[in-house]
N, C-alpha and C positions, 0 to 999 in steps of 0.2 A: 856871214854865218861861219861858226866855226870847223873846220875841219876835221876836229877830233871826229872819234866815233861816237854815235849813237848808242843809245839802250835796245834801239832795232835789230843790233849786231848781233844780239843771243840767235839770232836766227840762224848763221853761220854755224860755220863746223867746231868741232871742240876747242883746236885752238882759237879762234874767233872770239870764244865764249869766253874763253882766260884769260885773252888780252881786256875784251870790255869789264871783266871783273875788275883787273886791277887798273884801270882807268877809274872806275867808280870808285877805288879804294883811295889812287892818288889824289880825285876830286874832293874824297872824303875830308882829307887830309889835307891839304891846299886851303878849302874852307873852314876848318877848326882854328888854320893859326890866322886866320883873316878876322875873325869873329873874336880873336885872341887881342890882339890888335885893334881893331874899337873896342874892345870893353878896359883898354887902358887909355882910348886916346878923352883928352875933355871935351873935345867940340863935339865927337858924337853922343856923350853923355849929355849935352848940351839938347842936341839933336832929338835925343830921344826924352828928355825933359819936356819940347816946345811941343812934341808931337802928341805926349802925355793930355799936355794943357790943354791941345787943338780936339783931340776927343773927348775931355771931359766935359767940355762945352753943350757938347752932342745934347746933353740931356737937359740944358737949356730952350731945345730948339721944341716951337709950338707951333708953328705952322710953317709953310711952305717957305719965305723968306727967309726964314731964319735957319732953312737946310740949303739955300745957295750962300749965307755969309760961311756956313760953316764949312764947303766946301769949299770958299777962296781961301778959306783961312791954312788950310789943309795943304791944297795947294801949294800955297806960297810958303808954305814951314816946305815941303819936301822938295821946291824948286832951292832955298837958300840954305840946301845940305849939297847939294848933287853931286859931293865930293865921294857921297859915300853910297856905294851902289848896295845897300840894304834897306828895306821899310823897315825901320822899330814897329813893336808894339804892331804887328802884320794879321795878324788873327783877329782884332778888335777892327782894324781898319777895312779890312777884308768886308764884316761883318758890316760897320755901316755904311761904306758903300752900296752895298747889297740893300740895306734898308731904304739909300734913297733913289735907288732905281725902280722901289715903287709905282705897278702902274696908276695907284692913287694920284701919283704927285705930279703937279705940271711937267711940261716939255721942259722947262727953263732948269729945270732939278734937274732931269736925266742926262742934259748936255753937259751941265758943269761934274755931272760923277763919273761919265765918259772921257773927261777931259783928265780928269785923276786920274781916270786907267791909265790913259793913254801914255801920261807921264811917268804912273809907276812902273808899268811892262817896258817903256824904253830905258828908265834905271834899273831894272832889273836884268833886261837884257836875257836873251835867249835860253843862257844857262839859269835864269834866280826864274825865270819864268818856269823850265822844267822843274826846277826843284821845287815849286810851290803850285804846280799847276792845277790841283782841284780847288785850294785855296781861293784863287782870282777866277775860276772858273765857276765857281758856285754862285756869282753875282750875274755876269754875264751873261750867260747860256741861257737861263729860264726868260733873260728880259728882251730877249728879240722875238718873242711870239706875239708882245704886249706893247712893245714899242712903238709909238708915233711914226710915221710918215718919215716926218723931218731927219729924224733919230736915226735909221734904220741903215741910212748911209755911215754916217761914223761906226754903229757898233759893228756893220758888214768890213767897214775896214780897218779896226781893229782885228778882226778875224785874220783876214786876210795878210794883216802886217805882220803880226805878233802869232798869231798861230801857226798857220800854215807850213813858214819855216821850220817849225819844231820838226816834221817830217816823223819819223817814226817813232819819237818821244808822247806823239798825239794817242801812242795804244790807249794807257790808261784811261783816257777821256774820250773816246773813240764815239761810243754810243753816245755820250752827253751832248758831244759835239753836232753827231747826225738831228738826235733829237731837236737840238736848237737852230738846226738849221730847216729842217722839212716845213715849220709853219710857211715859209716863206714859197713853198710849192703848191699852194692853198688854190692858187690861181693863176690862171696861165697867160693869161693879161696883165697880170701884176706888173707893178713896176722894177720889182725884184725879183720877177722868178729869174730869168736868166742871170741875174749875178748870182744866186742862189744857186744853182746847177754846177755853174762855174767852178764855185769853191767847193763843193761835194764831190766836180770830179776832180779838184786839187786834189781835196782830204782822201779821195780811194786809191789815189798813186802816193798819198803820205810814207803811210804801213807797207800794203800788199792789197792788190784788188779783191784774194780772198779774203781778206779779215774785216775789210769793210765792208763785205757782204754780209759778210761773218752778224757785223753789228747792226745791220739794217733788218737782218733777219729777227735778232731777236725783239730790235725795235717794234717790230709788225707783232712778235711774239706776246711780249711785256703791256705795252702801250695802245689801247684800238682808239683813241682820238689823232696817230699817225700815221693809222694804215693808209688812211687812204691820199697822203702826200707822199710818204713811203714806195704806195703803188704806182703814182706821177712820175717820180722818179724811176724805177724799174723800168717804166714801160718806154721809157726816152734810152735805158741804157743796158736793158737786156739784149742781145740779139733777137731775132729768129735764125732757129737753129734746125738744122735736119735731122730725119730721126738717128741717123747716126752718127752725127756731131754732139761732141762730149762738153756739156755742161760744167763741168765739177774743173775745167781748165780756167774756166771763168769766176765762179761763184766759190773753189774750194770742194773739197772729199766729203764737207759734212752735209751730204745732201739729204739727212734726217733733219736737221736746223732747220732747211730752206721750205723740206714737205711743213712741218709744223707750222711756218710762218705761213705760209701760205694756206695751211687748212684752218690756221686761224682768224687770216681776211675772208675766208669762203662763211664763215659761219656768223661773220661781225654782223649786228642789228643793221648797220648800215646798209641801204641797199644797193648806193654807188659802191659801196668799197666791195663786195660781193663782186657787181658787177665787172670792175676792174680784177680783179683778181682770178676770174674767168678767160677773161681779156687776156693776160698774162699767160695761164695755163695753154692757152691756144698757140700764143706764139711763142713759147720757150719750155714748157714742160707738157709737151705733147702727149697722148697716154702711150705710145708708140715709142719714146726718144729713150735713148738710150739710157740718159742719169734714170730715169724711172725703173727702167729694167732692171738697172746693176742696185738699184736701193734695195733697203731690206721687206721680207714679205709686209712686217709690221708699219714700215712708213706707206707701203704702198695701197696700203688697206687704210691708214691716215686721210690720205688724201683723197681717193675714193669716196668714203666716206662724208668727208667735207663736202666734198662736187655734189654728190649727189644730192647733197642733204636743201641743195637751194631749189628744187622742186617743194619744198614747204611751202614759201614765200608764195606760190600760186602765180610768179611774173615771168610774163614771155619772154619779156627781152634775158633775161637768166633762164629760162628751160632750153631757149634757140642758142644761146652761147652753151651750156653743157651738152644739149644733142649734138653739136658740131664737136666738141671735144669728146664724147665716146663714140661719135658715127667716123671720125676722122674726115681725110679731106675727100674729097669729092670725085676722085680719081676713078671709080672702078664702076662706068655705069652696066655692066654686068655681070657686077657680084656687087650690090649697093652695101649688103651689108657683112661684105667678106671680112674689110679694119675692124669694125665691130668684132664680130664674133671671132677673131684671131687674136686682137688687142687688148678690148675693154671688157667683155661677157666673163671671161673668168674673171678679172680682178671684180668683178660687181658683184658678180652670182658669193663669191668666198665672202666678201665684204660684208653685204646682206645676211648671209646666212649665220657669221659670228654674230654681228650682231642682235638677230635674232636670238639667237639659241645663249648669248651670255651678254645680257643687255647694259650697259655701260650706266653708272650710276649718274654722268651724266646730263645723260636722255631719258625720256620719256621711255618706257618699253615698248610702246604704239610706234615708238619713229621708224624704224626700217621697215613696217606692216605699209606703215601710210607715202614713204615713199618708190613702196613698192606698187602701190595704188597708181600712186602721180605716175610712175615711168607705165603703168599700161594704157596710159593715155597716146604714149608715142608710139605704136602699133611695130615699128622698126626696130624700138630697142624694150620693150614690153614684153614682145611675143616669145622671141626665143631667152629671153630672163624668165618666162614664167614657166616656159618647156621645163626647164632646168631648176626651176627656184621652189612652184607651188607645194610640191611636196613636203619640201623642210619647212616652207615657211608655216601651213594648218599641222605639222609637228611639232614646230616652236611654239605653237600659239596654243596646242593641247597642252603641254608642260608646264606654261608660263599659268594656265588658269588652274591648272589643277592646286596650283599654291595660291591663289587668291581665293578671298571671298565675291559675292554678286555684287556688293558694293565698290571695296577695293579693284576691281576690275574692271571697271563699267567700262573706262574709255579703250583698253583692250580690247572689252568685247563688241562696242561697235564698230572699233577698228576690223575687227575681223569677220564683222557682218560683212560690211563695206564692201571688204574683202571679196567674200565668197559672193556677192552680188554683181560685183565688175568680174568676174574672171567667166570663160565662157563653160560650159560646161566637158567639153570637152576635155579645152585645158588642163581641169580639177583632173577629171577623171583617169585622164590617159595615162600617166604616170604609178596613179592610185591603182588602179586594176592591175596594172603591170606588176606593182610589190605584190597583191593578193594574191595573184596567178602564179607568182612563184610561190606565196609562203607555203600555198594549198598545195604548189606540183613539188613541193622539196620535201623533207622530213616533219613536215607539219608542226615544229617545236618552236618556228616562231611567228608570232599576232601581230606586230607592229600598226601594219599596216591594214588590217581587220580592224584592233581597235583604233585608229584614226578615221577610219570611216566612219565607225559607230558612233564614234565623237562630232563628227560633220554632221549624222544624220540626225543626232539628237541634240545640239547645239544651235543650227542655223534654219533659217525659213527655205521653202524646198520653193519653186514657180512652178507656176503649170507645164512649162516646159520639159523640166527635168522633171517632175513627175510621172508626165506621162511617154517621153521619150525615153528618157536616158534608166530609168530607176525598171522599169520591165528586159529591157536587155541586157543591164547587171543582172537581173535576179535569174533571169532565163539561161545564162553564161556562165552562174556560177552555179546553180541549180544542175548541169550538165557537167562540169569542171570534176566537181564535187563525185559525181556519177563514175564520171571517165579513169577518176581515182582511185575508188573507195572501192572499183571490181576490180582494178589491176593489183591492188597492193590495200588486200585490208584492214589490215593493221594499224592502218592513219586512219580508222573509225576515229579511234577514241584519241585521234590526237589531236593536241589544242586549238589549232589551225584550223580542222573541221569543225569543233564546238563555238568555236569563237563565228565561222562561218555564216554557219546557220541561227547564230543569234542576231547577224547583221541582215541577213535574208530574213527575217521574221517583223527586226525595226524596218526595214525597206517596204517591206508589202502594206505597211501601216500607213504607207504615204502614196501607196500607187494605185492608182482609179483603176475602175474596170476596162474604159477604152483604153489604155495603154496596153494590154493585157488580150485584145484579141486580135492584134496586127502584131507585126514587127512595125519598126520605128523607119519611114521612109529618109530616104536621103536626099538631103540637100545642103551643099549646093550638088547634084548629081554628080556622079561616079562611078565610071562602068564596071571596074573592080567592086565596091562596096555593093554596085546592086545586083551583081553575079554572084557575091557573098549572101545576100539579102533572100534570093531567092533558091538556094539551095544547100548552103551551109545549113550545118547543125550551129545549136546554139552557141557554143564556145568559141568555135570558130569566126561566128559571124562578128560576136564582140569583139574578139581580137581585129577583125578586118573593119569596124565600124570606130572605132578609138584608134584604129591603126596603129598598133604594137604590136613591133616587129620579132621583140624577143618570147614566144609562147611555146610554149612545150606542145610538140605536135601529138596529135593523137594516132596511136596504133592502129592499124586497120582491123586487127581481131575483136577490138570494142565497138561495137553495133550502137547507133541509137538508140533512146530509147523510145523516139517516137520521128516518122517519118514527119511528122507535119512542122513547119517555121509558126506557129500560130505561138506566140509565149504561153497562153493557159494552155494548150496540149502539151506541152513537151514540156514545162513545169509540173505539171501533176502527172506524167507519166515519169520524170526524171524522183518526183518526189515517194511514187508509189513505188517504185525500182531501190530510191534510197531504205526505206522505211522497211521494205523488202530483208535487203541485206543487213537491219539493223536488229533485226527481229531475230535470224538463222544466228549470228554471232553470237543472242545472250544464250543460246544453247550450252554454248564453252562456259561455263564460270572460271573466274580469273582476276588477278588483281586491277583490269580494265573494266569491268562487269560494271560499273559503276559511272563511269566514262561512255561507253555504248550504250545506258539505259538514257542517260540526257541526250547522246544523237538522235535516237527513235526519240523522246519525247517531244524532240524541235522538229523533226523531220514530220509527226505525225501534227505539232501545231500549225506548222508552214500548208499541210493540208489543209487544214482548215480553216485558215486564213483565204486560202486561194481560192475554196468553196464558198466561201463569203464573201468574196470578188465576184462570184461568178452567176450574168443572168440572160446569160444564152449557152447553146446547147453546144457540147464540144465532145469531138470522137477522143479518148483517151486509148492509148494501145497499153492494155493491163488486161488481165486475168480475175476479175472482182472475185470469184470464189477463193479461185487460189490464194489471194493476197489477204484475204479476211482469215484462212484457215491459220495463213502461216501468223499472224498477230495472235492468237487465240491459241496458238500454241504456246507461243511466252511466258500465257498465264503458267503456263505447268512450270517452267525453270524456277531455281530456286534464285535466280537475278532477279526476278518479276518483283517489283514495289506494285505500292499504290498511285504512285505516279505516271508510272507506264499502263495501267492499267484503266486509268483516269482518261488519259490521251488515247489510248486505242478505241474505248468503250466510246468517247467523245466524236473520234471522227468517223466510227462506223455506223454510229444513232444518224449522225449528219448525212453522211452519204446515203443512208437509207431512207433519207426523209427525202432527200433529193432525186427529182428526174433529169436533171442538165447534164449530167455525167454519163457518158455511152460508152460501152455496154452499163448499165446501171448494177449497182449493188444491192440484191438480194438479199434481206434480216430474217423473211418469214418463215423460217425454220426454226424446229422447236433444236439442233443439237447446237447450232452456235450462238444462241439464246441461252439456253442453259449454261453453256460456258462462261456467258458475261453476269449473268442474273446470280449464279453461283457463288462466284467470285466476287463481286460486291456484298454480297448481303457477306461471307467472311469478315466484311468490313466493318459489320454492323454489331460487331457484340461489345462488351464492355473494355477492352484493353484498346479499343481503337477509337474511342471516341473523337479525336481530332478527326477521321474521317468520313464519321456517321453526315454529317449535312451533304459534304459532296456525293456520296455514296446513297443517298436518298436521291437523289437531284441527279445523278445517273442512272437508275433503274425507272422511275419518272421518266426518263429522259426517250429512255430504249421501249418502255410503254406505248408513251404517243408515238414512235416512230416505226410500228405493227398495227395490222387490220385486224392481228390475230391473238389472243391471250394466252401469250405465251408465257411472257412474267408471271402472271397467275398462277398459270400450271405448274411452274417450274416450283415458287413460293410455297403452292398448298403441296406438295411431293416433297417437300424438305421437312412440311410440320407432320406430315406423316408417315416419317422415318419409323423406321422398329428399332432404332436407339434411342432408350431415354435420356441417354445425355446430349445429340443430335437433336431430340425436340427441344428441348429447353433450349438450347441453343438456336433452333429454327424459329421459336413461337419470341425470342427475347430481338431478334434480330427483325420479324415483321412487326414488333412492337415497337422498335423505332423508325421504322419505315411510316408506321403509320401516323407516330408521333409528330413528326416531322414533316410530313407532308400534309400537306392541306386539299378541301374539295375543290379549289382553283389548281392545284397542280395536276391530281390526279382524283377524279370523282371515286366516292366512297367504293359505288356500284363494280369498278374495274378492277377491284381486290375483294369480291365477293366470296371467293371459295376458301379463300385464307379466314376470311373476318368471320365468317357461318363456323367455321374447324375453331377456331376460338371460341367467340360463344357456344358450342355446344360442348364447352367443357366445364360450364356454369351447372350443367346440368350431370354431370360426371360420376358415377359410383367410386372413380378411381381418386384420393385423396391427393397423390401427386399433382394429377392432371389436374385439379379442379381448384388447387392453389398457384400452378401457372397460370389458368385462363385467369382467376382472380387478381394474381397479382397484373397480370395484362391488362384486366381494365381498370386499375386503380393508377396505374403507372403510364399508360398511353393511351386511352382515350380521352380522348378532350370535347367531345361533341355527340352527342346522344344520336343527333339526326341524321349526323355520314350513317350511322350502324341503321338508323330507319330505313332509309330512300332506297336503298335496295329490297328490307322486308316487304315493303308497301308495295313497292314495283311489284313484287311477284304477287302479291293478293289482289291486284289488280290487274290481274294478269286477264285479257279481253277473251282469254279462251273459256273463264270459266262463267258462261251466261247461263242467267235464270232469267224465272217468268215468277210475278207473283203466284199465286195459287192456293185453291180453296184443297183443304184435307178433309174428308170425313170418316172419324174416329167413335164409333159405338153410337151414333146418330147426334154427334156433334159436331162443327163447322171446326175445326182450327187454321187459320192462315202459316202460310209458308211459300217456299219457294220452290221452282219445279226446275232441274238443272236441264239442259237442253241438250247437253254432249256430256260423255265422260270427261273427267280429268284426274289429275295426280292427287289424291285425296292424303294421300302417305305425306307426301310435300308438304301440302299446306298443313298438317297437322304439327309436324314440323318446325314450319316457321311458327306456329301460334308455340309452340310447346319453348322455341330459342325467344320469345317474345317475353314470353311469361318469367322464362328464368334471370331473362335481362329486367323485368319492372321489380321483379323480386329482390335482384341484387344490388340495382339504381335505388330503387325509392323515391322521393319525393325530388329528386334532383332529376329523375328520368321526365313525371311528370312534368315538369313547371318550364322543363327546355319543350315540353310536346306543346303544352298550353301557349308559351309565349312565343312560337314560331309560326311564322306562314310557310303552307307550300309553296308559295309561287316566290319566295325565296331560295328555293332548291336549286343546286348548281346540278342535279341529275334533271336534266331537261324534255329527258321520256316521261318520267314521274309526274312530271307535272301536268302535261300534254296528258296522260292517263286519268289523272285523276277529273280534269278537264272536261275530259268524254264520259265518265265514270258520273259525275255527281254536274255536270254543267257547269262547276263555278270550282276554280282552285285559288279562291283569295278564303282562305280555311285554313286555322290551324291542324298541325299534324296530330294532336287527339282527338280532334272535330273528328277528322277522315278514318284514324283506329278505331275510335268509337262507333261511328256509324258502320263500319267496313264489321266490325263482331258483332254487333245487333243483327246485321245479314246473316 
């Protein structure tokens, strides 16, 4: 070999580099008058004539014999030049050589185009080899994957003769080289793997040991039918290395190259190569070792990424290789999982959560969801990943759906069923409560973590467990939270944080059964802190001690409970009577929040009524039932008051007054805070409100049946007998859609008698105003002749007034009659016969024909019918049968 300098020498220092320049210039130079020189001598003109002839033959050639004549012929033109160290015509020869090392063509072809090389690389000689080395290596290289048995020795030493020596002239072909040699790593029994190693480790002392890592690396990178001889090789001549032995002395600085290479055998279909590649990470790229440390954040999330990613696959033998590589080794049997959580838990937890939150086009978007699934199978490296992870991860997973459709998402969303079904509840929660509990204790400006929950709760199927465990001590914890807040500082009424709150406390009781709701939630596995919490904490507290988060805003001793009892339905409906309270006193102030505090009280007063709807056993509530009904009923008067607050108040005091389960109970049967709600809706009822005539019907209805005593009545007929006439018109247009609208299944005719009787008696009216209200009243809202009957009949069937038949004698004639047996109200009934009269008079034949085609015992007045009953023995009669007879009497 010659002494000169290599092309490897640029590696040297400046001067180094000038001297191999002008080496390459004198080589230049040297070889132009050489080429100078055959192209005037004749024998090589000659030379390259025979060799002309020897390849044009080529296309003569049809089958397999006739590519060994052409190869002696070849042959023997270039044995009877050998004077002249050049191939003529080298590019064409190159070319079919190369064609007849065809794995097509027998062994007999591949020996004799071997036998060419062999000839032409030692007339070429070391220097006409570098200068033409992709040339003769474009034949070679690809044919020892495919080579024969027999074969395999010649072209191995060929390598070995003619390459090898090139020594750092092999850069350029560096990778070709590796390539062509790894099939022969295929097998470790082979008959070549050890010559094969041999020369791999010539070729990485050729260069430099970094560069031919350099090139194995990207092999693994470019190529995945060589990872995994690629990986044979590594694993014979990587070290094992300590974590604080430096890598990058062996493999090179670019240890971005070697992550990549290697997270690109971690993800190869193959499951050997995976496997090996794990293999690898264990013993030379520990998560701990140094090269890993000093890499960049981006490679090291690379690699991560890859490892983990073989929990897809579902195989042990690859879950028990990656848990040993982020458990680390085995050394610390008490802190097992100290390596982890100091080594691997942050680079996973960062890893995960990018890719979560900016999903790599890739992967699937489900990937990091579903192998965050697979790792809480390993309960060691699961558990404190989910401590740290579940949060962001049902955050990435809200954002990522909020851009899909129910289709385009599907496999997202049962990813994140999955999800929420493996993780324990705790888990979810402890983190989740933790952001609530601040956003609610800080300046209430921000929901994040409010709407993530409402996103969980209205997204995912809830178990009986969290039902009825976990979803009553949230509500109970934030129900007091909320409390603990809105008296010290209450100003955060109407901030976001609270509204957002109590909208999630409203989705939560939709899901929480009654038994969760009259215990706290016992503990298990037992805890004699949790059940020294359990049994005398307030409800915030105990949440905080039951999820165990350590960061909560302590509560001031100046704020009192607001109920001594742990039972969640007491100290929620005392925490919710306390809010609802404070929500009421605030719309006093008008202010550009007035608007903001009428939806706290709206939620606060529905959450009541939710929990009364929960509720069917008897519980002590500490409230004040008068006082807290006054202070509602005062709202009406601000000029904050909608109809929406007004909807909701009206709504949970009909309820609570319907209810006995509530102690002390709430009290309606008074005519002055009846009148305040009976008032105030019928307001509702004139013509510029019609959007709220049906609910506004449907709450005095409501407040009706929820009295023993007729007080809507009263309240009703005192409005139509205002001494304003613009107040009656208003009173009499406002029970006209009361009446419209309500039906004898809502509220029977008879329980709005004093109104209906002050109407029609205006049928009968001298006063022309009045008697075109009552008219346009019944042409505009009556719809049924027989509601206005069943009360007239009632009273004429009234059992007080008993006769006897009876004989009269009249100037000495018999006339039959009736003998009354007691006084009664004769002014009354004349009365009604006179409101009778003026209603057939103003009906006509449409009064008639509803009397004729009705039965009594279709009456929803269920006295009336029992009367008539008793009255005539038989109530299967129409209602003109029973008029008619009833005025013959």
């Amino acid at each position: 070999m010659s002494n000169a300098p290599s092309v490897s020498g640029v590696e040297g220092s400046g001067t180094t580099a000038k001297k191999g320049s002008a080496w390459v210039t004198a080589k230049a130079s040297e070889r132009s008058i050489v080429q100078q020189a055959y192209a005037s001598d004749p024998k090589f003109k000659k030379y390259v004539q025979q060799v002309e002839k020897c390849l044009n033959s080529f296309d003569d050639v049809h089958e397999w014999a006739d590519c060994i004549a052409f190869l002696k012929q070849l042959l023997k033109t270039f044995q009877t030049y050998m004077q002249f160290k050049e191939i003529p015509k080298k590019l064409i020869v190159a070319k079919r050589l190369s064609q007849c090392l065809n794995p097509a063509l027998p062994t007999g072809v591949h020996q004799r185009a071997l036998e060419v090389y062999i000839h032409i690389l030692s007339v070429l000689g070391q220097e006409g080899l570098k200068r033409d080395l992709p040339l003769w290596s474009s034949g070679l290289f690809p044919f020892f994957e495919y080579s024969a048995t027999s074969v395999k020795p010649t072209l191995l030493n060929i390598y070995d003769t003619h390459y090898l020596p090139l020594q750092g002239a092999l850069r350029p072909i560096m990778k070709s080289f590796i390539l062509a040699l790894l099939p022969g790593l295929e097998e470790e029994t082979g008959e070549f793997f050890d010559k094969v190693i041999g020369l791999l480790d010539k070729l990485s002392t050729s260069a430099s040991l970094s560069f031919f890592f350099q090139n194995i690396w990207l092999v693994m990178l470019t190529t995945p039918s060589a990872r995994g001889t690629s990986l044979n090789y590594l694993s014979r001549r990587l070290p094992r290395l300590t974590p604080e032995e430096d890598i990058t002395e062996i493999v090179g600085k670019d240890i971005g190259l070697m992550i990549r290479a290697f997270a690109a055998a971690l993800e190869d279909e193959n499951l050997l190569v995976r496997r090996g590649a794990l293999d690898l990470l264990l013993l030379a790229i520990r998560v701990d070792s140094l090269a890993l440390r000093k890499a960049q954040a981006e490679d090291r999330a690379i690699i991560m990424r890859a490892a983990v990613g073989v929990v897809l696959r579902r195989d042990i033998s690859l879950n028990r290789r990656l848990y040993s590589w982020l458990l680390g080794p085995e050394e610390r049997p008490e802190n097992p999982l100290g390596f982890y959580k100091e080594h691997a838990l942050g680079l996973l937890h960062s890893t995960l959560k990018k890719e979560m939150f900016d999903p790599s086009g890739e992967y699937a978007e489900s990937r990091p969801f579903k192998i965050f699934i697979s790792l809480l199978d390993k309960w060691e490296i699961g558990g404190p990943l989910a401590d740290i992870l579940v949060y962001d991860a049902f955050k990435a997973i809200k954002s990522l759906m909020a851009v899909h459709t129910q289709d385009s998402g599907e496999d997202l969303i049962m990813t994140a069923s999955t999800l929420y079904e493996a993780l324990e509840p705790e888990i979810l929660w402890k983190p989740l409560l933790t952001a609530i509990f601040k956003e609610i204790s800080g300046d209430g400006a921000q929901t994040e973590a409010l709407d993530l929950a409402l996103f969980i709760l209205e997204t995912f199927t809830h178990d009986e467990e969290i039902q009825a465990n976990h979803f009553p001590t949230i509500i109970a914890g934030l129900l007091d939270l909320l409390d603990i807040r809105l008296h010290a500082q209450p100003s955060l009424t109407a901030a976001p944080a609270t509204l957002r709150c109590l909208v999630l406390l409203e989705e939560m009781l939709k899901y929480t059964p009654h038994l969760g709701l009259i215990d706290r939630t016992s503990i298990n596995p037992p805890n004699t802190q949790k059940e020294a919490s359990r049994s005398t904490d307030r409800p915030y507290l105990f949440a905080c001690s039951f999820y165990e988060i350590e960061d909560f805003q302590s509560v001031p001793d100046t704020v009192q409970s607001a109920s001594d009892s742990i039972i969640p339905f007491t100290t929620s409906f005392s925490n919710s009577f306390a809010l609802s309270t404070h929500c009421a006193r605030l719309l006093a102030s008008p202010g550009p929040k007035a608007g903001a505090i009428r939806e706290a009280l709206s939620r606060t007063l529905t959450l009541c009524e939710r929990l009364l709807s929960r509720l069917n056993t008897s519980v002590d509530v500490s409230w004040n039932p008068a006082e807290w009904m006054n202070t509602l009923l005062r709202s009406f008067e601000y000029e904050t008051s909608t109809f929406t607050t007004v909807d909701r108040v009206v709504t949970i005091i009909a309820a609570l007054g319907r209810s006995d389960l509530i102690q002390p109970p709430l009290h309606i049967n008074d005519r002055a805070s009846m009148r305040k709600m009976v008032t105030k809706l019928l307001h509702y009822l004139n013509a510029d409100t019609v959007a709220y005539h049906a609910r506004a019907v449907h709450l005095i209805c409501s407040l009706e049946t929820s009295t023993t005593e007729k007080h809507v009545e009263s309240v009703i007929a005192q409005t139509m007998a205002s001494p304003e006439s613009r107040n009656v018109a208003e009173a009499y247009e406002a029970f006209g859609v009361l009446w419209r609208l309500s039906e004898d299944t809502m509220v029977p005719g008879h329980r709005f008698r004093v109104p209906m009787m002050i109407v029609l008696d205006t049928l009968k009216s001298s006063d022309p105003s009045l008697y075109r209200i009552g008219e346009t009243w019944m042409r505009c809202s009556l719809k049924s002749y027989l509601r206005i009957l069943d009360p007239i009949l009632y009273d004429l069937l009234d059992p007080a007034i008993r006769r006897t038949s009876h004989t009269f004698k009249v100037q000495k004639r018999e006339l039959s009659g009736y003998l009354y047996e007691r006084p009664f109200d004769q002014r009354m009934i004349n009365h009604l016969l006179e409101v009778l009269l003026s209603v057939v008079s103003f009906a006509g034949q449409g009064f008639t024909k509803a009397a004729v085609t009705s039965s009594i015992k279709r009456s929803h007045h269920a006295l009336l019918v029992q009367r008539v009953e008793a009255y005539f023995q038989d109530a299967n009669r129409s209602y003109l049968d029973v008029l008619v007879e009833l005025l013959l009497q």
